[in-house]
C-alpha positions as CSV (number, residue, x, y, z in Angstrom):
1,X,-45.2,-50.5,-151.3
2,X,-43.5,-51.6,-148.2
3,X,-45.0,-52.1,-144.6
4,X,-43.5,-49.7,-142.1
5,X,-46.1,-50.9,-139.5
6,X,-48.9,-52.8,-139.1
7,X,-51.5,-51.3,-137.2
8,X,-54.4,-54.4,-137.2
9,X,-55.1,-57.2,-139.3
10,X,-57.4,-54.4,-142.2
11,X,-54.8,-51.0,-142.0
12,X,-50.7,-51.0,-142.1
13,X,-48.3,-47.8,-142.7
14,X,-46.9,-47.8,-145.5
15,X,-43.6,-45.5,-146.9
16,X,-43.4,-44.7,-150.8
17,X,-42.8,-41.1,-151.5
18,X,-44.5,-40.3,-148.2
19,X,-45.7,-42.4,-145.1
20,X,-49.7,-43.2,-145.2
21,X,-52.2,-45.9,-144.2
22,X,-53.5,-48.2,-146.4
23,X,-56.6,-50.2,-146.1
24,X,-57.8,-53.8,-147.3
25,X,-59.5,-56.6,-145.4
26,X,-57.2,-58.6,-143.8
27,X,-54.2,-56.7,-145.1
28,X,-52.2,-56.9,-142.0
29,X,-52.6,-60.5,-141.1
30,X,-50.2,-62.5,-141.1
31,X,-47.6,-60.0,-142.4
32,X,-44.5,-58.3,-141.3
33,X,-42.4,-55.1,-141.1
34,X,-40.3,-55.4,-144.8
35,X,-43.0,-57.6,-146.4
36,X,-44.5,-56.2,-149.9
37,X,-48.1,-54.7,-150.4
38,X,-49.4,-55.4,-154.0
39,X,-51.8,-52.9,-155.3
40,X,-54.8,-55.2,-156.0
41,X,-54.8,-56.0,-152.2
42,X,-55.2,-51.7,-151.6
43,X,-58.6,-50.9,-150.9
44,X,-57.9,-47.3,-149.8
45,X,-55.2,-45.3,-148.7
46,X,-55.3,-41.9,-146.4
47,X,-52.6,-39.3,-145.7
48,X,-53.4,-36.3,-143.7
49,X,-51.4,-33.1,-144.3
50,X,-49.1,-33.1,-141.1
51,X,-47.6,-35.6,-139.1
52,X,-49.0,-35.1,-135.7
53,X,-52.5,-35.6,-137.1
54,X,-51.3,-38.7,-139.3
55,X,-50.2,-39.9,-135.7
56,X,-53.6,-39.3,-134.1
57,X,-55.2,-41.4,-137.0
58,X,-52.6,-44.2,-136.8
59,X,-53.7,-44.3,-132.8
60,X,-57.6,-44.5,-133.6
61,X,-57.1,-47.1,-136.4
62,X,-55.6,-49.2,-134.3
63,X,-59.0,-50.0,-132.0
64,X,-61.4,-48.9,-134.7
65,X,-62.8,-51.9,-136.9
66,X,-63.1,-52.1,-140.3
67,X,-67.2,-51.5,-140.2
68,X,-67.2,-48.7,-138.2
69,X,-64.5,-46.7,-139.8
70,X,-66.0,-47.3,-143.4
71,X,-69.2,-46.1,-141.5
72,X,-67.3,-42.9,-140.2
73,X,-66.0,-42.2,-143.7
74,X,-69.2,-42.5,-145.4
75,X,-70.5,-40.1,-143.1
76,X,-67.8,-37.2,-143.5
77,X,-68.5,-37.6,-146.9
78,X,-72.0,-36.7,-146.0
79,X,-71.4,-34.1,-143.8
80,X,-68.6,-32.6,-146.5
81,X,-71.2,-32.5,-149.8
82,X,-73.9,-31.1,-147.4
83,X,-72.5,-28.4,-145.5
84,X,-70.8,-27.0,-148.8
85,X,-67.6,-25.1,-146.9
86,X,-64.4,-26.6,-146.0
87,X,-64.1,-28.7,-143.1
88,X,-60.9,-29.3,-141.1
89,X,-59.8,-33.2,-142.2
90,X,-59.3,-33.7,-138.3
91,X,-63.2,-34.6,-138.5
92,X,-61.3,-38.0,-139.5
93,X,-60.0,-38.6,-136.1
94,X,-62.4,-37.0,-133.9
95,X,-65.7,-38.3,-135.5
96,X,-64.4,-41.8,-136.4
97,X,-63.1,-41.8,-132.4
98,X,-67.0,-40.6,-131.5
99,X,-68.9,-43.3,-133.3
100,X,-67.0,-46.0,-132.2
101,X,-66.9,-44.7,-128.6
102,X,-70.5,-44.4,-128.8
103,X,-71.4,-47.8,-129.8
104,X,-68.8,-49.5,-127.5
105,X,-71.1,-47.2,-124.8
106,X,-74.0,-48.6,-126.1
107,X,-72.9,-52.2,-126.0
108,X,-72.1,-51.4,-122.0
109,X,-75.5,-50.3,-121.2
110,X,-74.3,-46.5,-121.0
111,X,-75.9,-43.4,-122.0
112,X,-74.3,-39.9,-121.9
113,X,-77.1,-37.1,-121.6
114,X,-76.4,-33.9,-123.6
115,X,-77.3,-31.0,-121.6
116,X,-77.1,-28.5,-124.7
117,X,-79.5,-30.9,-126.6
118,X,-81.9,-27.8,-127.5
119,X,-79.1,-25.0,-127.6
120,X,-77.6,-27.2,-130.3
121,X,-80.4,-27.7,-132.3
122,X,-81.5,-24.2,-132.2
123,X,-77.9,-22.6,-133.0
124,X,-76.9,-24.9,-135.6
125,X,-79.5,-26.6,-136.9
126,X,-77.9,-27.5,-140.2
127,X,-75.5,-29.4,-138.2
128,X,-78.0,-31.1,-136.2
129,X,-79.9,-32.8,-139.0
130,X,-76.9,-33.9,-140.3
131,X,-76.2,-35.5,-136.6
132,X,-79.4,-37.0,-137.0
133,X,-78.9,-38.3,-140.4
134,X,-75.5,-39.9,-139.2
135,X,-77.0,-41.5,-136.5
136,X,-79.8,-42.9,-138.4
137,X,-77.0,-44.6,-140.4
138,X,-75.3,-45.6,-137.4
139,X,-78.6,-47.3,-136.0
140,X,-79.4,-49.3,-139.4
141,X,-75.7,-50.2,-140.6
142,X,-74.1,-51.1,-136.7
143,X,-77.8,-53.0,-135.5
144,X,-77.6,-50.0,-132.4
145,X,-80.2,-47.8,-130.8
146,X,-78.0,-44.4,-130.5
147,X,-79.8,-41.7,-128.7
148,X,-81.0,-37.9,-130.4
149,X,-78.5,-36.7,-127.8
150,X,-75.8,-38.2,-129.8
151,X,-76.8,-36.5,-133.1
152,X,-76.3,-33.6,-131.2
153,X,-72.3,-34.7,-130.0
154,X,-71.7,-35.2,-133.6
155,X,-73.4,-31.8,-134.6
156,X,-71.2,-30.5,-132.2
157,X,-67.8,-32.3,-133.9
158,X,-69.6,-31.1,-137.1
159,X,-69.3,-27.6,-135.5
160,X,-65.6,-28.1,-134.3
161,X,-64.5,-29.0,-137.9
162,X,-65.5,-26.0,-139.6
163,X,-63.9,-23.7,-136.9
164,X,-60.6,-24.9,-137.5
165,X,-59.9,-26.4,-134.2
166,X,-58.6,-29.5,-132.6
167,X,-60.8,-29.7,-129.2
168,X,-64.0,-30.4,-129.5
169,X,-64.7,-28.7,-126.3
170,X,-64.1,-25.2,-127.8
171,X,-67.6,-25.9,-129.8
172,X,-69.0,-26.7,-126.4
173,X,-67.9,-23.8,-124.9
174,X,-69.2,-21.2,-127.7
175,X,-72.5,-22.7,-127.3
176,X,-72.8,-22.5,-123.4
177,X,-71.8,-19.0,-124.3
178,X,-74.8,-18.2,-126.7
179,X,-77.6,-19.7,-124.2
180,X,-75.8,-17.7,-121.3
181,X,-75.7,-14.4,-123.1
182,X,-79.3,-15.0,-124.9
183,X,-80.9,-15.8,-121.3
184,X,-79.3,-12.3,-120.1
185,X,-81.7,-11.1,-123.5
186,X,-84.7,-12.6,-122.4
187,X,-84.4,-11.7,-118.6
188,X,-84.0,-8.1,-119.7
189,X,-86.2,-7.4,-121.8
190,X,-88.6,-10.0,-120.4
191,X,-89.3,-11.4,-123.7
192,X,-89.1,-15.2,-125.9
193,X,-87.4,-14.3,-128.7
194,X,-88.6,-15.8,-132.0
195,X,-85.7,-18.5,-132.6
196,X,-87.1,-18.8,-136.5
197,X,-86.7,-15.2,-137.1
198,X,-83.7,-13.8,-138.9
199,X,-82.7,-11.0,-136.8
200,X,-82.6,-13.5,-133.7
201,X,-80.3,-15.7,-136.6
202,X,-77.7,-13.0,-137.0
203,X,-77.6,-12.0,-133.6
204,X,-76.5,-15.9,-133.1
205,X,-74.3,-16.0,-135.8
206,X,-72.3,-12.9,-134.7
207,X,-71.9,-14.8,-130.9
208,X,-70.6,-17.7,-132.6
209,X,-68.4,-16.0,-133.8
210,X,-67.0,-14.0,-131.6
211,X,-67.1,-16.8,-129.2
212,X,-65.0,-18.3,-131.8
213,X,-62.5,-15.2,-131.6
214,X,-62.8,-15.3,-127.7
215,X,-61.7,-19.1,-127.1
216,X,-59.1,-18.7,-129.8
217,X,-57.2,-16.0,-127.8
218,X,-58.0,-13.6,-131.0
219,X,-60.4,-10.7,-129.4
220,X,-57.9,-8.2,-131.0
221,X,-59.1,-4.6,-129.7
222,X,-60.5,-2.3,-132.5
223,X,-58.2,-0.2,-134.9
224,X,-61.0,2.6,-134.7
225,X,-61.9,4.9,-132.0
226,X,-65.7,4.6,-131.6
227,X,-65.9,6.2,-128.4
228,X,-67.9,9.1,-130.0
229,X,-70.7,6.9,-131.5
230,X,-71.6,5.7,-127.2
231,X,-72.9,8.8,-126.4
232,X,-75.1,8.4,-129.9
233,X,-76.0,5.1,-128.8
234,X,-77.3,5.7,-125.3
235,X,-79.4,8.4,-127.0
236,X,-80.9,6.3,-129.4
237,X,-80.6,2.7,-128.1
238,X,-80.7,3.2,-124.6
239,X,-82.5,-0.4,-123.2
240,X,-80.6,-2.4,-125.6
241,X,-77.2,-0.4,-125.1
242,X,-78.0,-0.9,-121.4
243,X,-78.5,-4.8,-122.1
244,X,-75.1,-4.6,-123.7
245,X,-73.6,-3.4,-120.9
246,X,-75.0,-6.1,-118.3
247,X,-73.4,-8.9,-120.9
248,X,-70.3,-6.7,-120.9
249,X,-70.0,-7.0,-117.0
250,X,-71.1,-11.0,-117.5
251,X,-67.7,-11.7,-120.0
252,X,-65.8,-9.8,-117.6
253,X,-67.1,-11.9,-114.7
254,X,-67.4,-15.2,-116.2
255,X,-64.6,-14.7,-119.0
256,X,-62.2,-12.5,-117.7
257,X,-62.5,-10.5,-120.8
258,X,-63.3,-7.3,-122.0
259,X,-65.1,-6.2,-125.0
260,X,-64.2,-3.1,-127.6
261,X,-66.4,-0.1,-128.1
262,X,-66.7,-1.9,-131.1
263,X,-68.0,-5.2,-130.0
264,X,-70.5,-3.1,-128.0
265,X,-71.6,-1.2,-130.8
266,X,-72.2,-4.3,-132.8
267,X,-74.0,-6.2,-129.5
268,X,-76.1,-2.7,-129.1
269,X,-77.6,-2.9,-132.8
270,X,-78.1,-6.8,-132.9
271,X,-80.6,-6.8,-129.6
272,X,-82.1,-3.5,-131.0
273,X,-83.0,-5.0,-134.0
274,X,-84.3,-8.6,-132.6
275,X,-86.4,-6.2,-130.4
276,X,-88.0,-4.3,-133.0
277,X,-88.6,-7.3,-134.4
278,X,-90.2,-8.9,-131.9
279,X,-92.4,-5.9,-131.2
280,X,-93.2,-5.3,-134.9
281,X,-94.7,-9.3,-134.8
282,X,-96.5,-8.1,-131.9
283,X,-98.2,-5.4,-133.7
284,X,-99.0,-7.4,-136.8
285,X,-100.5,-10.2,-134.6
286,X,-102.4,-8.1,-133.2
């Protein structure tokens, strides 16, 4: 293997059949564009599957050192066997940039507050132990004192990875999106929904992912005509249908985006059954 570039003194690029990093302490020291890598000095080696990505790793490796990144990696692999689904290999840039980020922070003295601390933990709670797991490792491994608000920013890159998309601020965005349309829930129907209970779960799941549909310019308008099953609705739903409607006017507002007959229907019967849920609780408390 031949260096193409050297990035720091532990990764250089290398070009064999195709271009890709390799690792090893002290790898790059000392060494120059041309010179020879033997394999006993290759620790690892990474290729990600396109170039612009490739890219965007070559530009983090570069500042990253060699702790953190093994760190990073030992994490993902974590987060990966845990979560049991595919997550987009960009969690190799974005998380690896995070972690470092967040310890050079902490060596400054500065502290980021997460605003959607308790949104994130109730709407993706899986991914918020494993924040917490990762920054328990972070703590012992780096001698830092990370914050619980930063096991929710990596929940949240957690999040991102397994919605297929580059920006981390998309996962931000679908969140902001659940607490605003849950508070118009609560207001209306005056009532604290169980956040345990699985009706409340689904009704979540389905706004994360249509805000996943929303934010990826894919609210495609429904192949059916379901304008028959309103009237059906009104009759037999009418509060939650009603609800529906005031979030309907709120994505129109706020988004600039308006929902199906469909996407109605499917809001309509989500709040009816957290409702009934709620009030059948009630009755067995009682």
């Amino acid at each position: 293997m031949v260096i193409s570039k050297i990035l720091n003194n532990n990764f250089v690029i290398v070009q064999e059949d195709k271009e890709m990093v390799v690792m090893g302490i002290g790898i790059g020291f000392n060494r120059k564009v041309g010179d020879e890598i033997k394999e006993y000095e290759i620790e690892k080696t990474f290729h990600l599957s396109n170039s612009e990505l490739n890219n965007k790793l070559y530009d983090i490796l570069v500042d990253v050192p060699l702790n953190v990144f093994n760190l990073s990696e030992c994490i993902i692999a974590n987060i990966r066997l845990e979560l049991g689904k595919k997550v987009n290999e960009i969690i190799y840039i974005t998380l690896t940039d995070h972690i470092n980020s967040a310890v050079q922070r902490y060596h400054e003295g500065i502290s980021l507050p997460n605003n959607l601390l308790l949104e994130i933990q109730k709407f993706y709670p899986q991914e918020y132990n494993l924040g917490v797991e990762a920054v328990k490792q972070i703590n012992q491994v780096l001698d830092v004192s990370l914050t619980e608000a930063e096991a929710g920013f990596i929940a949240m890159h957690i999040v991102n990875s397994t919605i297929n998309d580059d920006d981390n601020i998309i996962a931000m965005r679908i969140t902001e999106l659940i607490k605003e349309v849950l508070s118009i829930v609560r207001r209306f129907f005056n009532v604290d929904f169980d956040n345990q209970s699985v009706y409340y779960y689904r009704f979540v799941t389905h706004l994360k992912f249509f805000g996943q549909r929303l934010f990826s310019d894919d609210l495609a308008s429904s192949s059916e005509d379901l304008t028959d099953l309103i009237p059906m609705l009104v009759l037999k739903y009418e509060k939650s249908y009603e609800c529906s409607k005031i979030i309907s006017d709120f994505l129109k507002s706020a988004y600039k985006t308006t929902i199906s007959a469909e996407e109605m229907m499917y809001l309509t019967i989500h709040i009816q059954r957290m409702v009934n849920e709620y009030h059948q609780k009630e009755r067995n408390d009682e």
